[in-house]
C-alpha positions in Angstrom: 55.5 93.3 7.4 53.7 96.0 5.9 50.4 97.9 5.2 47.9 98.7 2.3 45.8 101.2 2.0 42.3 98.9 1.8 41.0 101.2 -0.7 44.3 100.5 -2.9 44.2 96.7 -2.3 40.3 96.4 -3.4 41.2 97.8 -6.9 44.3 95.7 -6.7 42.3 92.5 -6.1 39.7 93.1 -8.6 42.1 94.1 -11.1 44.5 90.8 -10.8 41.1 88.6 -10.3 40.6 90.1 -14.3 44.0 89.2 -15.0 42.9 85.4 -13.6 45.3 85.8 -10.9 44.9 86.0 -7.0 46.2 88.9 -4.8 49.3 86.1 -3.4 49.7 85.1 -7.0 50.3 88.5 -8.7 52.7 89.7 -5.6 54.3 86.4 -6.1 54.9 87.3 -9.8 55.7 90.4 -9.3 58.5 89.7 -6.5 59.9 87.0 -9.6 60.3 89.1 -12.3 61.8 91.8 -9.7 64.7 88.7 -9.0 65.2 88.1 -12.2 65.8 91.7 -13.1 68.1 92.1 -10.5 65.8 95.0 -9.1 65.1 92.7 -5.5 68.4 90.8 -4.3 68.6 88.6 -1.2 71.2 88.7 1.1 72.4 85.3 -0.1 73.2 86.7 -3.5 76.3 88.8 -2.4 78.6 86.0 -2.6 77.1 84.9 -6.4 78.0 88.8 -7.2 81.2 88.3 -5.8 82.1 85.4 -8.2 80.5 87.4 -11.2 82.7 89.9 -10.2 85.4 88.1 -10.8 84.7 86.3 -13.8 84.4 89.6 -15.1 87.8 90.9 -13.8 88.8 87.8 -15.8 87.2 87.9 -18.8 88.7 91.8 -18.9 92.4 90.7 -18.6 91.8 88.1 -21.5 90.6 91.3 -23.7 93.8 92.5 -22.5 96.0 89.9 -23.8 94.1 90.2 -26.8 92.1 86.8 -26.5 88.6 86.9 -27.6 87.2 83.0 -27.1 87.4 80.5 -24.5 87.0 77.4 -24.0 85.1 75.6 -21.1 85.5 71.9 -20.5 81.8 71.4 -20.5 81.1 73.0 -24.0 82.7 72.0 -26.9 82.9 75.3 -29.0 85.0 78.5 -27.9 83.3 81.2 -26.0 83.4 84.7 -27.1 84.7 86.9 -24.1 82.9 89.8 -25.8 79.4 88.3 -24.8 80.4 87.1 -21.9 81.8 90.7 -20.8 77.8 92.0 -22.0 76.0 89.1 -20.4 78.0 89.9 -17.1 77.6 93.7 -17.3 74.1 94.1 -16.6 74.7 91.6 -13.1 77.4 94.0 -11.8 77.3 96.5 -9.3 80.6 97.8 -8.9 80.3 100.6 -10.9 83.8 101.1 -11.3 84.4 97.7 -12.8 81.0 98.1 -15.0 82.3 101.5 -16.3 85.9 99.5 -17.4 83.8 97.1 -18.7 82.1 99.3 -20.9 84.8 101.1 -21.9 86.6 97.9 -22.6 83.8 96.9 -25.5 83.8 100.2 -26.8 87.5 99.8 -27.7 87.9 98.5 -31.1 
């Protein structure tokens, strides 16, 4: 739960009701893009880092062994581990792993 300032929330609602939308639909907005971004994580999400985590860890050690595509069963062209590594960095909050990540792509 939690309070506005009723001041604050008329100028909110007569500036979304510009925008076309309501007060609900704006927050609602709002709240999706904040997901997206990573910037608002449920509970439930911890176990999906987790496994990001790990792909990651992955993806690292076949940089190691100096293999730059993969393959997955359900595409039919290789994978670059390079993108994949980028793509995964900005899901990561381990900033250990994200700092060997990083150094990882910088490394010619």
């Amino acid at each position: 739960m939690f309070r506005l300032n009723p001041e604050l929330y008329e100028r909110f609602k007569s500036l979304v009701g510009v925008s076309g939308y309501t007060v609900t639909g704006a927050l609602e907005k709002f709240m999706g893009c904040c997901v997206e971004n990573g910037a608002l994580q449920f509970p439930g999400r911890a176990a999906d880092e987790e496994g990001l985590e790990a792909e990651a860890r992955i993806m690292l050690a076949l940089m190691a062994q100096r293999r730059y595509w993969y393959h997955l069963r359900s595409e039919e062209e290789n994978l670059s581990v390079e993108g994949r590594l980028l793509q995964l960095l900005q899901k990561i909050s381990d900033s250990t792993l994200k700092k060997q990540i990083e150094e990882t792509l910088k490394t010619p």
